[in-house]
TIRO-2110 file (N, C-alpha, C; in Angstrom, 1 decimal):
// TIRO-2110
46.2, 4.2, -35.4, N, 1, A
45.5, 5.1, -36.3, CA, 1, A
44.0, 5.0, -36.0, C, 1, A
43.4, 6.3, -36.4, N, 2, A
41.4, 6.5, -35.8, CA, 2, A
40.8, 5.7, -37.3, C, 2, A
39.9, 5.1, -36.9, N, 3, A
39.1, 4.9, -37.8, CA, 3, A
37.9, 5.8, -37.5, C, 3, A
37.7, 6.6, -38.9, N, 4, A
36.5, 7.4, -39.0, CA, 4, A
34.8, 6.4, -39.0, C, 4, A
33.9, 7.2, -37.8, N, 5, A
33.2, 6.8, -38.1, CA, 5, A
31.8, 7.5, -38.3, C, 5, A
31.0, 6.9, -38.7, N, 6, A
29.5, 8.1, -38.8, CA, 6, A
29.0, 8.3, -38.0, C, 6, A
28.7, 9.6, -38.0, N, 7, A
28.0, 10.7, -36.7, CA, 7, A
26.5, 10.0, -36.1, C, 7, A
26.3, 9.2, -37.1, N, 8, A
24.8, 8.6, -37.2, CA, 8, A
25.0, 7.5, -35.8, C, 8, A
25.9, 6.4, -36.7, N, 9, A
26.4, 5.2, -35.9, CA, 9, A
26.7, 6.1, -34.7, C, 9, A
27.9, 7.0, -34.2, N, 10, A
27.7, 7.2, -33.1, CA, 10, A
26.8, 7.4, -31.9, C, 10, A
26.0, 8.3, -32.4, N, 11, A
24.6, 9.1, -31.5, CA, 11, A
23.9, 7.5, -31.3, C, 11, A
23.7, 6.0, -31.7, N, 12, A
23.2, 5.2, -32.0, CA, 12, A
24.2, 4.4, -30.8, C, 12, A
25.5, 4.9, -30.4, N, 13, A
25.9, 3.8, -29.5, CA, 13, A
26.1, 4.6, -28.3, C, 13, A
25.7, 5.8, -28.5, N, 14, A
25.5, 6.8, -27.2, CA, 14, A
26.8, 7.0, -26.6, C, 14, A
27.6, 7.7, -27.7, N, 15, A
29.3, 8.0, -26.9, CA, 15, A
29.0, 8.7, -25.8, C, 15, A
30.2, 8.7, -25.0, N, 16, A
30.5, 9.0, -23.5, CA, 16, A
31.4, 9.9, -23.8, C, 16, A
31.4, 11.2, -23.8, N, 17, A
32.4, 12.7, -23.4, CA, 17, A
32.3, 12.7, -22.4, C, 17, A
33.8, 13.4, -22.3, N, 18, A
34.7, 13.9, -20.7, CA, 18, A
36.5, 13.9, -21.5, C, 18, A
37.2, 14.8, -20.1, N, 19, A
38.2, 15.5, -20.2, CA, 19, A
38.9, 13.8, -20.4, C, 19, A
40.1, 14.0, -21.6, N, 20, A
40.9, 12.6, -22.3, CA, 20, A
40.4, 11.7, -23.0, C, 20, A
39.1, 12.0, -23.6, N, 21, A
38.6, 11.2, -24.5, CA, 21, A
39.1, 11.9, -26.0, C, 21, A
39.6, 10.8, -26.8, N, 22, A
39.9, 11.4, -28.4, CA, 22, A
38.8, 10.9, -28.7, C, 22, A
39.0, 12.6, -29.8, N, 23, A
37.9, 12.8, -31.0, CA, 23, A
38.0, 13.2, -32.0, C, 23, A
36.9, 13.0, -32.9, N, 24, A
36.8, 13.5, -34.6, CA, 24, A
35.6, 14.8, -33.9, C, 24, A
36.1, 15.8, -34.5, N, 25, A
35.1, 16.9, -35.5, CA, 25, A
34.3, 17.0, -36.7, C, 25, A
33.2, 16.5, -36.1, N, 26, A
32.3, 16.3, -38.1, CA, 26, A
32.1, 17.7, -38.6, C, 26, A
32.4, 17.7, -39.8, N, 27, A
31.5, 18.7, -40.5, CA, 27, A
30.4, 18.9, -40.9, C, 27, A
29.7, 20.1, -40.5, N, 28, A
28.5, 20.4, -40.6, CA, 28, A
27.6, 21.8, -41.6, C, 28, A
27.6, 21.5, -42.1, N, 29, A
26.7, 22.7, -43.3, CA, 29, A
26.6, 23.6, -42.6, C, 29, A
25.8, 23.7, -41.7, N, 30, A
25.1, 25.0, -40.7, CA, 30, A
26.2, 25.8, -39.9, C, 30, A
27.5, 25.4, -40.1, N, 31, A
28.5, 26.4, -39.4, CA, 31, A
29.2, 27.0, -40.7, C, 31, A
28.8, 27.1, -41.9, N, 32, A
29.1, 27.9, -42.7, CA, 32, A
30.8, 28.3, -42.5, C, 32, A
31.3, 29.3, -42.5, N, 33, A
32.4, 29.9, -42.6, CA, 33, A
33.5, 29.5, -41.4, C, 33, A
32.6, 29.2, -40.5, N, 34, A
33.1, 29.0, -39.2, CA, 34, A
33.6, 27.5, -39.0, C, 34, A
33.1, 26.8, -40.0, N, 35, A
33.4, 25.3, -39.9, CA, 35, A
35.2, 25.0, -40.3, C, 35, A
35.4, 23.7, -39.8, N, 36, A
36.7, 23.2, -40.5, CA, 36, A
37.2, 22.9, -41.4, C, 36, A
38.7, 22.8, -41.9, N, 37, A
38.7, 22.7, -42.8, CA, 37, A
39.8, 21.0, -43.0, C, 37, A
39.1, 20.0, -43.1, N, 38, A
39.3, 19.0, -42.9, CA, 38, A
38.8, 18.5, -42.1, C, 38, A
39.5, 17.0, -41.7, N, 39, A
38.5, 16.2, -40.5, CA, 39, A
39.6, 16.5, -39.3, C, 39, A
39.5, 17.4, -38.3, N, 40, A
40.2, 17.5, -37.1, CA, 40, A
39.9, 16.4, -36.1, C, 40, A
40.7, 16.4, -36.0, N, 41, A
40.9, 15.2, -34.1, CA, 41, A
41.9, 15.4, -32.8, C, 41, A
41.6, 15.0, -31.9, N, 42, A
42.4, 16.1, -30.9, CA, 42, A
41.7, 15.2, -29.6, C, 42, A
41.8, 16.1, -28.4, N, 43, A
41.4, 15.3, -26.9, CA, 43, A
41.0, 16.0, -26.4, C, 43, A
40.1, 16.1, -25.9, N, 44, A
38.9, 16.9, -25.2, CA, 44, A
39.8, 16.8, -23.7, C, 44, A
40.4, 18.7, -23.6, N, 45, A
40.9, 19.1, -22.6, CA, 45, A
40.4, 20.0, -21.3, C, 45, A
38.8, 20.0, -22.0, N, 46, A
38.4, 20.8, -20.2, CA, 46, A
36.6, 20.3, -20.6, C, 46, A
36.2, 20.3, -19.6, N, 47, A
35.1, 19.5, -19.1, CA, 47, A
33.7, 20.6, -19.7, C, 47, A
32.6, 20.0, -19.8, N, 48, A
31.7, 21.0, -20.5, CA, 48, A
31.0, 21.9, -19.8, C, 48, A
31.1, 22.9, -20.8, N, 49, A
29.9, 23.8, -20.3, CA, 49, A
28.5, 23.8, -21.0, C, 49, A
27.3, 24.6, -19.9, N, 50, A
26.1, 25.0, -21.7, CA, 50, A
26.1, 26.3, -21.5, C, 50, A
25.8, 26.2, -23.0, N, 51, A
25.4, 27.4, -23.3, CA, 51, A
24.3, 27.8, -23.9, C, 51, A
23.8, 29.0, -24.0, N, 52, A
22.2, 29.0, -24.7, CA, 52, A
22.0, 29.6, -26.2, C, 52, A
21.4, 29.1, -26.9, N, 53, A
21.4, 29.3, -28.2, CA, 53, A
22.0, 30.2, -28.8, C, 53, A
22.8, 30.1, -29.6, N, 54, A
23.2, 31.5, -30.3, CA, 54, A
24.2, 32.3, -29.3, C, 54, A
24.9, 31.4, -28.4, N, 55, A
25.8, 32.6, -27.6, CA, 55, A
27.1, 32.3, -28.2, C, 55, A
27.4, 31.9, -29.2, N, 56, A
28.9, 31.6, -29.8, CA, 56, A
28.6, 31.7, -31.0, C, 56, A
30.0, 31.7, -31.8, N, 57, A
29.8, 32.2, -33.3, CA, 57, A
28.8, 30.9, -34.1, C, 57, A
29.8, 29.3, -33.4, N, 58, A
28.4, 28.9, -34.4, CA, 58, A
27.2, 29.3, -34.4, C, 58, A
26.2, 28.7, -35.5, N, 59, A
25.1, 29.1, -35.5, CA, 59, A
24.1, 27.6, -34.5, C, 59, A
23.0, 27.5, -34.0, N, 60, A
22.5, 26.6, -33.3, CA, 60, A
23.3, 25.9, -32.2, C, 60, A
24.3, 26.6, -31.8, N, 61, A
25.3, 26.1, -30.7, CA, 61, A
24.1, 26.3, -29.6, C, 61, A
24.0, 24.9, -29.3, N, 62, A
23.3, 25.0, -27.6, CA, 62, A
23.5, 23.6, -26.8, C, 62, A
23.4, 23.3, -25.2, N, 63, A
23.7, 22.3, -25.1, CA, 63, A
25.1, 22.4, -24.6, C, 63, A
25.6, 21.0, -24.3, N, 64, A
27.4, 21.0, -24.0, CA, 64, A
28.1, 21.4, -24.7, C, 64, A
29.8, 22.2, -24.5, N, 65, A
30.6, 22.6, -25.6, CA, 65, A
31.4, 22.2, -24.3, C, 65, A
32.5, 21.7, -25.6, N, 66, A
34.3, 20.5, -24.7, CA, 66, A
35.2, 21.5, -25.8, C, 66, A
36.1, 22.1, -24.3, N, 67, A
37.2, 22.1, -25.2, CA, 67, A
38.0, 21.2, -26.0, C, 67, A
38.7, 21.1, -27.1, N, 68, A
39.6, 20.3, -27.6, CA, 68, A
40.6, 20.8, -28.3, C, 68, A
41.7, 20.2, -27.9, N, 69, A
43.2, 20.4, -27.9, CA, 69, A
43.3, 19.7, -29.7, C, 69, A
43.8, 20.4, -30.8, N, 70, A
43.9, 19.5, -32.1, CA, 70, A
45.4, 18.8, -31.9, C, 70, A
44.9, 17.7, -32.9, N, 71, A
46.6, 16.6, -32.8, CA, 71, A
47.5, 17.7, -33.7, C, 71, A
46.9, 18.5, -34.8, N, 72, A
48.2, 19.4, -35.7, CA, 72, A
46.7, 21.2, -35.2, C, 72, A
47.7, 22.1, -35.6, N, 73, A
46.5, 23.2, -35.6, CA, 73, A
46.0, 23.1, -36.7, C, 73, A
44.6, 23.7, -36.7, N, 74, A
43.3, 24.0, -37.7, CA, 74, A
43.3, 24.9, -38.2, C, 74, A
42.9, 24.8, -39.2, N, 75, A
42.0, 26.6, -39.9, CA, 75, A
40.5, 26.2, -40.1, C, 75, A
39.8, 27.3, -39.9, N, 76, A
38.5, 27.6, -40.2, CA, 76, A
38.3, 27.4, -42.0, C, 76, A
36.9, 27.2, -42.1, N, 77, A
36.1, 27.7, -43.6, CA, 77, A
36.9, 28.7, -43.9, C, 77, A
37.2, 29.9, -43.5, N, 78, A
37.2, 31.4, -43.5, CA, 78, A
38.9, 31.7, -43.4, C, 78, A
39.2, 31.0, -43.2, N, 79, A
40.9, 30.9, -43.3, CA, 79, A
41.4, 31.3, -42.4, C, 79, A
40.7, 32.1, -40.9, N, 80, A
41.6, 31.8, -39.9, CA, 80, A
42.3, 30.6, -38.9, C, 80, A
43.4, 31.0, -38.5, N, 81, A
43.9, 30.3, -37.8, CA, 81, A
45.5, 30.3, -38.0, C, 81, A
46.3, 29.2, -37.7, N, 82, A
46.1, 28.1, -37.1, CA, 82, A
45.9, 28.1, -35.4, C, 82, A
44.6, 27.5, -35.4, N, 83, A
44.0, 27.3, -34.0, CA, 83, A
44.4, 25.7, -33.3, C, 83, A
44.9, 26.0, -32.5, N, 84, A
45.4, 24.8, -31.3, CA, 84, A
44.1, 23.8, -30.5, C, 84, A
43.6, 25.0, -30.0, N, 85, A
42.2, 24.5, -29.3, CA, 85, A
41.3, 25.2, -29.5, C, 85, A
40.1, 24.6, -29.6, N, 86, A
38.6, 25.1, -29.7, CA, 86, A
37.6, 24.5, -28.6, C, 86, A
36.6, 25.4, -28.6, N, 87, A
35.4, 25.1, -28.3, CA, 87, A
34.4, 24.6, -28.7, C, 87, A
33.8, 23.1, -28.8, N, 88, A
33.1, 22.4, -30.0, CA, 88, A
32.0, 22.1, -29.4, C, 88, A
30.9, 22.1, -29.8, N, 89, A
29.2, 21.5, -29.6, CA, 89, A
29.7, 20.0, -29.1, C, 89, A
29.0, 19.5, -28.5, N, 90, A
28.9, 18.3, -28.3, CA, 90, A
28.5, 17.2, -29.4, C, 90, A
27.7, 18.1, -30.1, N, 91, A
26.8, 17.2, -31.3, CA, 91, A
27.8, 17.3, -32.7, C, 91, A
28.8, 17.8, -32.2, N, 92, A
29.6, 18.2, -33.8, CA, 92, A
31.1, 16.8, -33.5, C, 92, A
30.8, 16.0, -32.2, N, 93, A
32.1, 15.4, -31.6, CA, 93, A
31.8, 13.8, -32.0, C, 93, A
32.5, 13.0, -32.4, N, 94, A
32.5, 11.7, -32.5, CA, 94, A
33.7, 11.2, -31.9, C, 94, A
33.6, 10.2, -30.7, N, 95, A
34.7, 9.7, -29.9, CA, 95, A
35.4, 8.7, -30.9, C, 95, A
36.6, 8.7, -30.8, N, 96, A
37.4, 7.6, -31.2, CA, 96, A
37.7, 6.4, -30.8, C, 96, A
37.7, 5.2, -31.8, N, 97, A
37.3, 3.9, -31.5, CA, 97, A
38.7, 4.0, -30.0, C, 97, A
38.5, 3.1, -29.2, N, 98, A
39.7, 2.6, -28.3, CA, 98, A
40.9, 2.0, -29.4, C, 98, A
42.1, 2.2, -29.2, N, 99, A
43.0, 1.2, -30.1, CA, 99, A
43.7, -0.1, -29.8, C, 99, A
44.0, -0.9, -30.5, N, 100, A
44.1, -2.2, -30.0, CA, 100, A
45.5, -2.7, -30.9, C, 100, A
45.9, -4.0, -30.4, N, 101, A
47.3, -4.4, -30.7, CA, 101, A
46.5, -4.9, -32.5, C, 101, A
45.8, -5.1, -32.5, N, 102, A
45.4, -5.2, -33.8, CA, 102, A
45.5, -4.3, -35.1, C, 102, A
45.2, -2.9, -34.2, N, 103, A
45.0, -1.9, -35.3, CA, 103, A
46.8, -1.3, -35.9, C, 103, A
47.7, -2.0, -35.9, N, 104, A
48.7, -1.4, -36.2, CA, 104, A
49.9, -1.7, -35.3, C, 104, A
49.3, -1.4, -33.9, N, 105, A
50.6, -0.8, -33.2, CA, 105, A
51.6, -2.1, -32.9, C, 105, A
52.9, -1.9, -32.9, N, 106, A
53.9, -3.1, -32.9, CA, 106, A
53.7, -3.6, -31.4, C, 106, A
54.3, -4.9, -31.5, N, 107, A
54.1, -6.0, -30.8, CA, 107, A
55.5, -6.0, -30.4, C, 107, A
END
């Protein structure tokens, strides 16, 4: 199981994206309609691109964008979907702790 953690703490331990890394999706005020609807998580399935401000529906999308594959499909704010994979900001991604014989999994 993921343990959720803060976007803060992350940016502070300087996660490492690329293609097979799991992640959480934070929600963010500024994607209005276009945001999630819950906390999605999923694995970043194709490697990044940039883009320049304002060239995607979010709003202040700039910088890296990773595809990611979700573990169930999504809906939007706005009620479309269910969406399988998206295109997500870099800055909207929090990697998932590694899992360990600790956190659950049988022995």
């Amino acid at each position: 199981m993921w343990r959720r953690r803060d976007k803060h703490e992350a940016a502070e331990r300087g996660d490492v994206f690329g293609v097979g890394v799991q992640v959480y999706v934070m929600d963010d005020d500024g994607q209005g309609d276009k945001g999630w609807v819950g906390d999605p998580t999923g694995v970043i399935v194709a490697s990044a691109s940039t883009l320049a401000n304002g060239a995607f529906e979010v709003q202040r999308l700039s910088g890296r964008v990773w595809t990611v594959a979700f573990d169930e499909p999504q809906y939007r704010a706005d009620g479309t979907g269910p969406v399988e994979r998206a295109n997500v900001p870099e800055y909207l991604l929090v990697t998932a702790p590694a899992a360990s014989l600790d956190d659950g999994a049988a022995s």
